[in-house]
N, C-alpha and C positions, 0 to 999 in steps of 0.2 A: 572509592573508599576501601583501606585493606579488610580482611578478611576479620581479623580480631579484632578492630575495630568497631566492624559492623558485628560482630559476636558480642561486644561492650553492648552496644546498643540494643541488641536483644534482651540483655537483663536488666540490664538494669532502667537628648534634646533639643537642640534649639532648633526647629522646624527645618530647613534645607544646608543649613550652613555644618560644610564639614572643613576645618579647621589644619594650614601647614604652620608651617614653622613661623614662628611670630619672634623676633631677632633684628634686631639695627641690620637696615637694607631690604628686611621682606616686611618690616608692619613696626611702625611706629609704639616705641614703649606706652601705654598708657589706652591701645587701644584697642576698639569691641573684641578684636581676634586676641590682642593679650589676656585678657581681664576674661575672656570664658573659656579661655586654653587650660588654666588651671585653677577656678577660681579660688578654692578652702586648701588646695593641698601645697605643700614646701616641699622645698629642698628638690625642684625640680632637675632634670638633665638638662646640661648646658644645648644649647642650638648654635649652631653654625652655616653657613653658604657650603651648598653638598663638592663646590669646586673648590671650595678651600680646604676640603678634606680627603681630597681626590677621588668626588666620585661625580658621572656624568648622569648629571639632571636626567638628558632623555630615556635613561639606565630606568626611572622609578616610573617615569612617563609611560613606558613600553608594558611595563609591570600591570599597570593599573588596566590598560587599555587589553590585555592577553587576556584580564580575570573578568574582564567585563564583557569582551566578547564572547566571551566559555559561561556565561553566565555561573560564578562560579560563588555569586552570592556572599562576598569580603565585608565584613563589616569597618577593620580600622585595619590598618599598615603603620607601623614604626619603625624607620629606619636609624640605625646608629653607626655611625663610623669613628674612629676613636676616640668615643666617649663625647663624641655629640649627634645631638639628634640631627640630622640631616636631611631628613623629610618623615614628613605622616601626615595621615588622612581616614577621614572617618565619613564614612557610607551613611549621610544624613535617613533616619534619625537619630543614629546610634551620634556617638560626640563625646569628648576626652572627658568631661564632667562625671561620665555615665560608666560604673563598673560592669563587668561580662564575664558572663559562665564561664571556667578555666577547663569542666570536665575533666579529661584524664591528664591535663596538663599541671594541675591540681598536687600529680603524685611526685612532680619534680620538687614542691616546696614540702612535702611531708618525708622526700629523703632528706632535704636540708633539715629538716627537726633531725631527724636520725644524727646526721653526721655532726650538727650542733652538743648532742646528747653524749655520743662518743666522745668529743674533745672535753667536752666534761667531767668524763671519767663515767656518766655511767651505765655505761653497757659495751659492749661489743661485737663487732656484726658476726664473731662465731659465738656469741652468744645461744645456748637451746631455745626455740621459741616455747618450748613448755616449760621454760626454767620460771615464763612472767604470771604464769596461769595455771599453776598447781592445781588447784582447787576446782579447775574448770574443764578438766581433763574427760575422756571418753573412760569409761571402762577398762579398757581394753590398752593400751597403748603398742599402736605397730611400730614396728623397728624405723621404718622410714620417717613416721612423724615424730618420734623419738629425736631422730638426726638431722631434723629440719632446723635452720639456723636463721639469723636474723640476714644474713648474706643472700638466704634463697628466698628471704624476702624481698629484698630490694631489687635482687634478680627476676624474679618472677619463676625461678626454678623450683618452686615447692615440693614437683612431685605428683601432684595432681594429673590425673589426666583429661576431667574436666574444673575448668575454676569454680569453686563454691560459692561465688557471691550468689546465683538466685535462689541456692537452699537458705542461704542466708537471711533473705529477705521475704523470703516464704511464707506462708500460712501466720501471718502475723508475729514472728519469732522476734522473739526481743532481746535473746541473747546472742549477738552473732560471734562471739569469741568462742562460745560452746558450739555452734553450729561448724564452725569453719574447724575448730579442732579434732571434729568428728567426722567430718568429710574423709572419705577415703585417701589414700597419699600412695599411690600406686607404683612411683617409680620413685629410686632413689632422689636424695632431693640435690639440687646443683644439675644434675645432670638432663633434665627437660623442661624445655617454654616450654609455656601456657601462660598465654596474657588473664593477670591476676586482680584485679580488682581487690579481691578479698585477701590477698596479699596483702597490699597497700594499708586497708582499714589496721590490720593487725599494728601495721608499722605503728599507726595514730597509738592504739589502744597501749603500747608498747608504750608508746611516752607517755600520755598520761597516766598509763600504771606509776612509771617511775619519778614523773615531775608532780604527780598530781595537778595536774593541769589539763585542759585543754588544750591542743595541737596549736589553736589559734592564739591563746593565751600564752605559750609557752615562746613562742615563735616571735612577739610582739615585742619584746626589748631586745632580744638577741639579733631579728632579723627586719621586722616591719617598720621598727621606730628607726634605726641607723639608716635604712634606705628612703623615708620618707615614704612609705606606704601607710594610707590612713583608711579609713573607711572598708576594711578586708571583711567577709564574714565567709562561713563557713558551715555547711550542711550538716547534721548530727544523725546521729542512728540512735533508738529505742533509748538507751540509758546516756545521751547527749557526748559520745563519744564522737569529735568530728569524723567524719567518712574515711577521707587521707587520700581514696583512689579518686575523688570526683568531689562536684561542692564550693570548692573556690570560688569569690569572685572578686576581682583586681580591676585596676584600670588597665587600658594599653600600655601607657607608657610605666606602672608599675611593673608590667612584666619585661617592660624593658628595662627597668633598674636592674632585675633579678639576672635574666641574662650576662647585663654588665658586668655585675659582681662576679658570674663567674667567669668571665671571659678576662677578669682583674684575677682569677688566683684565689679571690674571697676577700680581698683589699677593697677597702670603700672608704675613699675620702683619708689615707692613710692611714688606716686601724683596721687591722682584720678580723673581720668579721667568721670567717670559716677557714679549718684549717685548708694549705694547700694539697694535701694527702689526699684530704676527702677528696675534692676535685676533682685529683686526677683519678683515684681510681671511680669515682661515679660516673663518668663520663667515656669511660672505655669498656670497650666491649667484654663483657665477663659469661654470655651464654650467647648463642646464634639464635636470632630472634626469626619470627617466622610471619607472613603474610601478604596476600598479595601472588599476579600472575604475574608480571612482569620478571622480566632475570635480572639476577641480583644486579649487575651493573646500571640498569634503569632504577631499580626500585628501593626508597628509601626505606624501608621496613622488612631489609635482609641486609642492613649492614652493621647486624649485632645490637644487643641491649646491655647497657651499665645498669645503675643504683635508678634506675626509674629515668633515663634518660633513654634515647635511642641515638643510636649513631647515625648519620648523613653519610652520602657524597659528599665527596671532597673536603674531606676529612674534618667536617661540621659534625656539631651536634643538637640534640631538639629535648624540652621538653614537648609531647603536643597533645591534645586533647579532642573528643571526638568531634566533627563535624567540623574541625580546622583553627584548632588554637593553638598557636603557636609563639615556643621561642626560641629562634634559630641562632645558637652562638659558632661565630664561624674564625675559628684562632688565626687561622691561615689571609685572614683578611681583617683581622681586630674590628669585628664588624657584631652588630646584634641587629636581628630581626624578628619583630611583635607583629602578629597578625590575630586577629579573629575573623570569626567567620561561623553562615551555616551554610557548609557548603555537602553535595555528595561526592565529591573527587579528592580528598584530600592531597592525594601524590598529584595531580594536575595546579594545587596550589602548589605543592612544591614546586615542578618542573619549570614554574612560570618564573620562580624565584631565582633558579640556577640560570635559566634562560636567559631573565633581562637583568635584574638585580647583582647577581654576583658577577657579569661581562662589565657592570660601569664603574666596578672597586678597580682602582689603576693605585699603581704603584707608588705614584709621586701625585702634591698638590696639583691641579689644574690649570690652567687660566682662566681668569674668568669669564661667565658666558652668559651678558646679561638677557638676552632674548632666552636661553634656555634656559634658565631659571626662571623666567618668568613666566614661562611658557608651563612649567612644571610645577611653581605657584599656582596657578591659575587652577591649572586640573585639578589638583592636590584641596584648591578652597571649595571646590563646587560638586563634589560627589555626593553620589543619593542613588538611592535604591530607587528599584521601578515598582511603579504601581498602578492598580488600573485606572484609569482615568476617562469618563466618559461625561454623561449629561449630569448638570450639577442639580436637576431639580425635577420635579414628575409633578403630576395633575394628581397623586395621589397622596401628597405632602397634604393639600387639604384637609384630606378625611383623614390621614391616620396619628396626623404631627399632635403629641402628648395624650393619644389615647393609652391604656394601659390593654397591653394583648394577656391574657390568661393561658394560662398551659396544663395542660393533665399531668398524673406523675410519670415523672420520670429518673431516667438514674444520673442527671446532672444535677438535678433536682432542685433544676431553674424553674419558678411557680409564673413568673411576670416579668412583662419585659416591656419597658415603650420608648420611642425617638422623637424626640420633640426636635425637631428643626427649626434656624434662626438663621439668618444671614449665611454665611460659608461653613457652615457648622451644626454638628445633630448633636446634642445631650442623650446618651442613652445609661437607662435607670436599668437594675433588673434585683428581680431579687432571690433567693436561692436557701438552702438549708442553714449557710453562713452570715444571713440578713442579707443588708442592704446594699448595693453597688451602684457607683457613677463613673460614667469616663467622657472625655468629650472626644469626638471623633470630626476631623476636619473634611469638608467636601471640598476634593479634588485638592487637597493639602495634607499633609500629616497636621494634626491636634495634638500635645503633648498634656496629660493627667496624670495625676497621682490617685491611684484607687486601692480599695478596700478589695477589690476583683482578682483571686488567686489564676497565678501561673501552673498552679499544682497542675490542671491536666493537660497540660502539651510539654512539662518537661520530662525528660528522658527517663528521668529516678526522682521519685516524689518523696523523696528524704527531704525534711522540711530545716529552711534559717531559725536557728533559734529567735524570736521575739518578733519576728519577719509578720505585720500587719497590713503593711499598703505594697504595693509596688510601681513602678513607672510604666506607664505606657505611652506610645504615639498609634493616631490612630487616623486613618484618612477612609474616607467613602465616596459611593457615585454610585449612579443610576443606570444599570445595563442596561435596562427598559423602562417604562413605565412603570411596573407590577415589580421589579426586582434593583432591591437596593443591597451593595456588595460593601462587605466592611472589612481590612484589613485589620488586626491589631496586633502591633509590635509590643510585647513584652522587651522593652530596651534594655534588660538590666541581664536578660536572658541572651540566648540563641535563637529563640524563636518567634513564629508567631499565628495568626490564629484566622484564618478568613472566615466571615461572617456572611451569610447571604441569609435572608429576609425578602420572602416571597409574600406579595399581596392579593388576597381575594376580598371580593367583596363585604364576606365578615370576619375573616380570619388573617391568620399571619403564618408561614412557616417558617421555621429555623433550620438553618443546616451550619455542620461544623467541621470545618476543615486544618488539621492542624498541618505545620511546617514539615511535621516530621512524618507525619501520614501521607503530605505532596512530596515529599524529596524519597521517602521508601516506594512512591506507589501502590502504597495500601490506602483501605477504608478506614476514615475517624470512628474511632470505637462509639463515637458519642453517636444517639438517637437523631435524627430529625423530629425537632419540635413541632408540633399541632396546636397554635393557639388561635381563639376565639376575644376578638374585639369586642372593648367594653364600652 
């Protein structure tokens, strides 16, 4: 993971079946794989045979099979080659039905608000950024925040020599447009990165200033309804201004619409959606962007930063987001690639991509290659994340199945918790300062639930969805031992997820809590181990 990446991180369904291309020749119209490929959403990307588009099957085979032995932790793949989707695949539980954190990938669709706004007439990226927030202004105003422009927004060149997002979100602050305009501004602005998060919010705060709108609101007939994005939501700060830097959440192959359009020029469906100006200059290098030890020739995160893009190898470009969300548009190859993922290597998902992925774009259609298509179908239907998997049942199921365990306070300030077991499957109840919570957790299988059970503590930035009461989960368990029962739980809508362990004495129970991001950093879960007493 680069550098500013991992500086980001400092501040801030359907059970096994993971789903390819469903098209006359790989899946009959009308069946299981059709009908849950996309079941509520339109105006999907056309599908095609990846040899009728000239790209080799074993190209995506190799792909899959690199990140899997790098344990590199991929949730879904989408590939597109011009302007069809050519293969994809989703890391059962995760599945095309089910939207996914965009994190910093997030800040590619809050420049589109920007450059939307611009062709509108209202603003301009040499715009002053204090020209939108008179009123919100420091005392004081230095020369360099004076000369900060909407350009060293989107650049990330503000000036800063640290980024302001965690004063921003600090000590309970509710104003983060007065916090970030009071932030020191140390160096001319244009003239130095610094990966900005709190850039980016500005951008949001910037439109809604001018549209009165929400980001999310304002974006939804200009951008989400022409591409057939439905179901988008987006993270808000203190006075419900969405984020901009972080928050998104999309499907896969929505963020392969997005890609599309720009790898079209901002043509969709013959009506332009966004100018072609923007485009290019968003996507070309306008400051040298910094991260990472690798030299520049290996590493994608020193080949310069546009309008909230970064630029590639081989002369691609990304939005991407932390822990590995990505959308790879590559003009040199009329090609888009949609990935998520929680992974810690981000540049290792790249090098996988340039490695197998970009060696099977060939120049001309193919011939066809029914064994290796099939061969690539096949992979493509049956991915799944690993998980533990041991004894499906204990001698201790007797005494403990629907007893209720009590707990003293704590600062999860989970009171009760109990597992009642049934056939291949635990019901576990619990309940906490926000009532009451259910999920069902499948033995030696993922379980898919809908609960009332908040994501809030294992994601990155706990800036919360407007209206956001339930969330999805899949959830699989087993018995390391007799006395210890291990419980996975995927937050599928997220990046994350959350291992449970549940230790048996005689009359008690303990709790421990391990999140995704506390295993992949190698640190301790902030959360206590629980002490409860069997009632």
């Amino acid at each position: 993971m680069q550098h500013n990446r991992r500086h980001f991180l400092q501040q801030l369904g359907f059970g096994a079946l993971g789903l390819t291309v469903a098209t006359t020749g790989w899946a009959n119209s009308g069946t299981l794989a059709e009908s849950l490929l996309s079941p509520s959403r339109s105006l999907k990307l056309p599908r095609s045979l990846p040899t009728a588009q000239g790209v080799a099957p074993e190209g995506l085979v190799n792909f899959v099979n690199a990140i899997e032995k790098a344990n590199l932790n991929v949730h879904s793949v989408m590939v597109v080659r011009h302007g069809q989707v050519v293969g994809e695949g989703w890391w059962a539980p995760y599945a095309p039905q089910l939207k996914h954190t965009l994190y910093s990938l997030s800040k590619a669709f809050t420049s589109t608000a920007v450059g939307l706004a611009v062709d509108e007439g209202r603003l301009t990226v040499d715009d002053k950024v204090i020209s939108f927030f008179k009123d919100q202004l420091p005392a004081t105003v230095s020369d360099n925040l004076a000369a900060m422009r909407v350009k060293d927004l989107l650049t990330m060149s503000t000036g800063h020599d640290k980024e302001p997002t965690p004063d921003m979100r600090a000590n309970g602050n509710t104003n983060w447009i007065k916090v970030f305009l009071a932030h020191p501004v140390e160096h001319k602005p244009g003239t130095h990165f610094v990966y900005n998060s709190g850039a980016t919010y500005m951008l949001s705060a910037i439109v809604q200033k001018l549209t009165g709108q929400p980001l999310i609101t304002y974006l939804q007939p200009r951008l989400f309804g022409p591409l057939g994005i439905e179901g988008a939501d987006w993270e808000v700060d203190p006075n419900g201004i969405n984020v901009g830097g972080w928050g998104l959440r999309l499907h896969t192959e929505d963020i392969a619409k997005f890609g599309q359009l720009y790898l079209q020029k901002g043509v969709w469906n013959s009506k332009r959606i966004l100018a072609e100006s923007w485009i290019t200059d968003a996507t070309k290098s306008h400051v040298q962007s910094a991260g990472g030890k690798r030299k520049a020739e290996e590493n994608d995160w020193l080949q310069g930063y546009g309008y909230q893009f970064w630029r590639c190898r081989h002369n691609a470009y990304r939005g991407d987001g932390a822990m590995g969300q990505y959308c790879i548009v590559m003009p040199d190859q009329d090609a888009v690639i949609a990935i998520t993922s929680e992974t810690g290597d981000m540049q290792a998902v790249m090098d996988a991509v340039w490695n197998h992925i970009l060696p099977a774009f060939k120049s001309d259609k193919l011939p066809a290659d029914a064994a290796a298509t099939a061969g690539m179908t096949r992979k493509l239907s049956n991915l799944e994340l690993t998980y533990p998997q041991k004894a499906a049942t204990s001698p201790v199921v007797a005494k403990v199945s629907g007893k209720t365990v009590a707990f003293s306070d704590n600062s999860t300030t989970i009171s009760t918790m109990s597992l009642t077991f049934g056939g291949d499957k635990c019901v576990v109840k619990l309940r906490d300062e926000n009532g009451a919570h259910e999920l069902i957790c499948g033995i030696n299988r993922w379980a898919e639930s809908v609960s009332t059970l908040s994501a809030k503590p294992i994601k990155l930035v706990a800036t919360p969805v407007p209206g956001e009461r339930k969330t999805r989960i899949a959830a699989t368990g087993t018995w390391q031992d007799e006395n210890t029962f291990l419980m996975t739980w995927r937050f599928i809508e997220t990046a994350h997820y959350d291992s449970v362990t549940c230790r048996f004495s005689p009359t008690g129970m303990t709790v421990d809590f391990e999140s995704s991001i506390a295993h992949l950093n190698k640190t301790k879960d902030a959360r206590p181990t629980l002490q409860g007493t069997i009632s």
